[in-house]
N, C-alpha and C positions, 0 to 999 in steps of 0.2 A: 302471255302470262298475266292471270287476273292481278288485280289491285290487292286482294286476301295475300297472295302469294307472294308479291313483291316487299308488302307491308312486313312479311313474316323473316321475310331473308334480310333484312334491314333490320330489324327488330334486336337490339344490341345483345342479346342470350344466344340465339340461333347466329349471329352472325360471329362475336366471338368466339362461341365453340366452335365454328365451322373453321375459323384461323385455328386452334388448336390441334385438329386434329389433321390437319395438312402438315404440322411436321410431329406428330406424336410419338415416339418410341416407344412405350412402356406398353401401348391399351391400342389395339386395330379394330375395325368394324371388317365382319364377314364381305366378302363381296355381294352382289345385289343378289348371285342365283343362290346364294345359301339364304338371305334373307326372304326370299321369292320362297323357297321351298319349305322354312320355318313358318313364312305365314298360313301357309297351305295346309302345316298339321293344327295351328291353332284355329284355323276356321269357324269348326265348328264350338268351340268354348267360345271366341269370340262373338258367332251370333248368339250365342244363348245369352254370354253376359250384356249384348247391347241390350234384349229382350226383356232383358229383367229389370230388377231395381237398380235405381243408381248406389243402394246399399250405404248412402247418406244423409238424404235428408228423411229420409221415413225411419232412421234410424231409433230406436226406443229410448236410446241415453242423447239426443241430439234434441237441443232444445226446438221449439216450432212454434208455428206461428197463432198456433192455439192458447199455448203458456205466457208467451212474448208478445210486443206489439214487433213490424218488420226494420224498426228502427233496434228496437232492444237486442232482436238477434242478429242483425248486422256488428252491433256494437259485441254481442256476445265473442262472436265467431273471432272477432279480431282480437280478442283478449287470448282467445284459444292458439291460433296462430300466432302469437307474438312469442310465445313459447314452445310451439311446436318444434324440436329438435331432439337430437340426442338420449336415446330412452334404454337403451343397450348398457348392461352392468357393467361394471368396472371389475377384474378378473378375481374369483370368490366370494363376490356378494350378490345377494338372490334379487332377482328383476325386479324392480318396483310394480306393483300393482295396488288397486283400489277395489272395493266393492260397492257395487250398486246395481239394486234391484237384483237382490238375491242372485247375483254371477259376480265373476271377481274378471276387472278388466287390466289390459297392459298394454305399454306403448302410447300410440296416438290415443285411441281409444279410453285408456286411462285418463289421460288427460283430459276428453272429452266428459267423463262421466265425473273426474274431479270437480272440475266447473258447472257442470250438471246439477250437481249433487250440492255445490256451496250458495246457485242460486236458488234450488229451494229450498233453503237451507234462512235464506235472507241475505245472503254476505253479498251485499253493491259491488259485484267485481265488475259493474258494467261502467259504473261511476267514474271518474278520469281525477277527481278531487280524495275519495277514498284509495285507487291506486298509486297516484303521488306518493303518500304516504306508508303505504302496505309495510305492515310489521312482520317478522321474520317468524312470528308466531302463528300470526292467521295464514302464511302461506303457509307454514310446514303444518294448519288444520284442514288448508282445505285439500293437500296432495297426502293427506296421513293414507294407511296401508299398509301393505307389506312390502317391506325394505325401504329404499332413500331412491327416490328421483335424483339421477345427476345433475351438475351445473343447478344447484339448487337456487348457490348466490346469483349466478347469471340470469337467472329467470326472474326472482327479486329485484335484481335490478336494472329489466326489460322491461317489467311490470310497473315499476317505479316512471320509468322514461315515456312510454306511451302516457303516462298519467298528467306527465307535467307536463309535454307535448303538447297534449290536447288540450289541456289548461289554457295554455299562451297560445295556442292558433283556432283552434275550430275542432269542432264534433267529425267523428270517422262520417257519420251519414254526411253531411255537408262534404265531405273530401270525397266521396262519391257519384253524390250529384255532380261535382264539379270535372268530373271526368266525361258528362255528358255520355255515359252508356258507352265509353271506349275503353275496354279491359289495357290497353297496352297507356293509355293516360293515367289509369288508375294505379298502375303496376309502378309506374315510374315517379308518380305522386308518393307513395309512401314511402319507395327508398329513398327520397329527398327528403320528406320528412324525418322519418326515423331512422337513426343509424344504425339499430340493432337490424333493419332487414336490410342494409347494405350489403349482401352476397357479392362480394366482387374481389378480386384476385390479381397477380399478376402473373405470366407464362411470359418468360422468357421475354421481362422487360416491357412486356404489351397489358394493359387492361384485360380482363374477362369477367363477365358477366353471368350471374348464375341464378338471382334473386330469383329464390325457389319460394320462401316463405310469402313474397310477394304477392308472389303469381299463383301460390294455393288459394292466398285470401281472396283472391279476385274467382279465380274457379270454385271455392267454396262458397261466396255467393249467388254466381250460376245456378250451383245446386240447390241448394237451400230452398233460393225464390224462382226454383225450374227456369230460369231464364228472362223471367219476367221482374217489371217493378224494380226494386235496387239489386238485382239479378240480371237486369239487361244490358248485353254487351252487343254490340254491331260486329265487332273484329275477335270474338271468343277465340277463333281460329288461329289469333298469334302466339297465344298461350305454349308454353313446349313443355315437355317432359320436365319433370320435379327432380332435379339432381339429387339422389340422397344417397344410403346406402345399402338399401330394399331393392332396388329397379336393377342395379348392374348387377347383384348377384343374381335376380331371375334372365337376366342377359346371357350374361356369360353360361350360366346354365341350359338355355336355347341353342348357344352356340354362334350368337350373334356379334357377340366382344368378346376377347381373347387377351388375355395379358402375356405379357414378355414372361419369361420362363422366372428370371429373378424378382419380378411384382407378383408373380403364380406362388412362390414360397414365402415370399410377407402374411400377402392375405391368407396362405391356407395354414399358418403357422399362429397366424392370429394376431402378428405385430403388428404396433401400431405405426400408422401413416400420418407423416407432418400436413396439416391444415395448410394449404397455400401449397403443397409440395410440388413439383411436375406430374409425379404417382397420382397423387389425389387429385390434381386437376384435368388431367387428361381421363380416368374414371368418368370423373361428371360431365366432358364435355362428352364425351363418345356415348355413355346414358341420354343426352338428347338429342344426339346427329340420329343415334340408333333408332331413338324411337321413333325419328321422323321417318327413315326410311322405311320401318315395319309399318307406319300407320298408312304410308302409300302403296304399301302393297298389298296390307286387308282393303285398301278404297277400292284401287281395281279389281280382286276378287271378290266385291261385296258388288262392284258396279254402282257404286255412291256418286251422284252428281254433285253432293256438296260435300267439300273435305271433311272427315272425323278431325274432330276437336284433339289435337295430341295430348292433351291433360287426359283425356276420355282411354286412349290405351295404357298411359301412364297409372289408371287408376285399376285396368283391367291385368295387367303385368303385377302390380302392387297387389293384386287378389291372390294371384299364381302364387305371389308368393309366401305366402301362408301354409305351402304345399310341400307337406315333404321332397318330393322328388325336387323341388325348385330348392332347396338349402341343402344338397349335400356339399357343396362347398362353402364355407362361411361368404360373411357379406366382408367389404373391409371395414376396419377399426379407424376411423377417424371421429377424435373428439371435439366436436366443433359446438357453434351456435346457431350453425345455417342448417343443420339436417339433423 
C-alpha cells in the first residue's frame, strides 16, 4: 500500500466515516458489483467530463488571475468559502438568486457572482480589518436579489470571525505557505483556526469528522491555480468527497446509497433532519465511503496509474446533479452551517 493511500485511510474524514458506517442503520452503501456496474454506465460522461473544463476556474463570474493579484484570489476564494452553506429555501419562500452579467445565478454560484460583483464593485471584502467589522447592511447589498439568502446572521457572523481571526494571527496567504504544499496540513490548519469550519460531530459518543468547507478551500485552490503556485498540493489525493446535500441525493439516485425505509419517508416527505442526528451523519459519512469506492472503480476502468483526486468525482456527481433525472427524489433538509 503506497504512502498516498495509507496517508488517506489515516486522514481523520475518511477514517471516521469509515467507523460510522460499520455500524450504520438508517444509510447502506451498495455492494461493490452494483458500484462496479454503476461505474460502467457513467463511463463514458465520466470521460468526457475529465476532458473538459474543470467548469471553475475559467468560470466567467470566478474572479482570475487577470483581475486579481494570486494573493487577492486566494484571499477571495476564502471569503467565498466561509460561507459556502446552506442555500435551499425555507418551505414558501422563493430561492434566493442574484444577477450578474445579464443571467441571474443561485446557490453556490450565487454566492460566487455575489462577491464577484461587490469586488468590482470596490467593497474590500478581501480586507480582514473591513470584515471585522461588516455592517448588516453592506452584506444584505452585496447578496441583494431575489428573495433572502438563509442563515443570513450566521454568515455575518463568519464573516465577522475570519476578519478578527486574521487580524490577531496572520494573512490566509501566509497559513498557506505554512502548509508547505500539504492539502491535509492546510485542511487542518484552518479548522484550528476557525471555528466556524469546524465540521465535526458526534455518532454514538465517538468524534467524526467531516470538514467539508475545509477541504473545498483547499480543492478550490487546486483549481483556481491548476495546481500550481499556491495551488500546489503533494497529497491532493487525501482530499474526500464534500459531505453536503447535492452528492447523496445523486447517490441514492445511482443506486449506490440506500436509506432505511423510515429515513426514505423523512427525506422524500421533505422533513427536516436534526444537524448532529445519526440520520444526518450517517447520510455524510456513506457520501464519502461511497464516493471513494466509485472513484476506484472509474481508476480501474479508466486504467489510471495515479488515483483520481476524490474531490475530482465529487465535483463530477455535483454536475449530474443538476440533472433532472438525478432529482426525482429530493435531497435531505438539513439546516446547517457546514453545507
Amino acid at each position: 500500500m503506497g504512502e498516498t493511500n495509507i496517508r488517506k485511510l489515516l486522514f481523520p474524514v475518511f477514517a471516521t466515516t469509515t467507523m460510522v458506517m460499520r455500524e450504520a442503520r438508517h444509510v447502506k452503501i451498495a455492494p461493490p458489483h452494483v458500484i462496479r456496474e454503476c461505474a460502467k454506465r457513467l463511463l463514458s460522461r465520466w470521460n468526457d467530463f475529465c476532458e473538459g473544463s474543470d467548469g471553475f476556474s475559467d468560470s466567467p463570474i470566478m474572479l482570475n488571475r487577470i483581475e486579481a493579484s494570486e494573493e487577492e484570489l486566494a484571499r477571495w476564494l476564502f471569503v467565498i468559502d466561509t460561507v459556502n452553506y446552506s442555500f435551499w429555501p425555507d418551505p414558501g419562500k422563493p430561492l434566493w438568486s442574484v444577477e450578474y452579467g445579464e443571467k441571474r445565478w443561485s446557490g453556490y454560484w450565487g454566492l460566487v457572482a455575489s462577491f464577484k460583483r461587490a469586488y468590482e464593485e470596490g467593497v474590500p471584502v478581501t480586507d480582514p480589518l473591513f470584515l471585522s467589522k461588516l455592517s448588516e447592511d453592506i452584506l444584505h447589498h452585496i447578496f441583494r436579489g431575489q428573495g433572502e439568502i438563509p442563515l443570513f446572521e450566521f454568515r455575518l457572523s463568519h464573516l465577522r470571525e475570519i476578519g478578527r481571526i486574521l487580524i490577531a494571527n496572520s494573512d490566509i496567504v501566509e497559513l498557506i505557505n505554512s502548509a508547505e504544499q500539504s492539502a491535509e496540513r492546510l485542511v487542518e490548519a484552518i479548522v484550528t483556526y476557525f471555528p466556524s469550519f469546524r465540521d465535526e460531530t458526534l455518532y454514538k459518543g465517538r468524534k467524526v469528522f467531516f470538514w467539508k468547507r475545509s477541504q473545498i478551500y483547499v480543492f478550490d485552490l487546486y483549481l483556481a491555480f491548476r495546481g500550481e503556485g499556491l495551488g500546489k498540493f503533494d497529497d491532493i489525493e487525501v482530499l474526500t468527497a464534500f459531505a453536503d446535500y447535492k452528492l447523496p441525493q445523486v447517490l441514492r439516485a445511482l443506486g449506490i446509497i440506500e436509506y432505511s425505509k423510515n429515513l426514505s419517508e423523512i427525506v422524500d416527505n421533505r422533513v427536516m433532519i436534526g444537524a448532529g442526528s445519526e440520520e444526518e451523519v450517517e447520510i455524510r459519512a456513506a457520501t464519502v465511503q461511497a464516493v471513494e469506492l466509485l472513484r476506484r472503480e472509474l481508476d480501474i476502468l479508466t486504467e489510471k496509474a495515479k488515483p483520481t483526486i476524490a474531490a475530482r468525482v465529487d465535483q463530477f456527481l455535483w454536475h449530474l446533479g443538476q440533472e433532472d433525472p438525478f432529482r426525482v427524489k429530493p435531497y435531505h433538509l438539513c439546516r446547517t452551517i457546514f453545507y
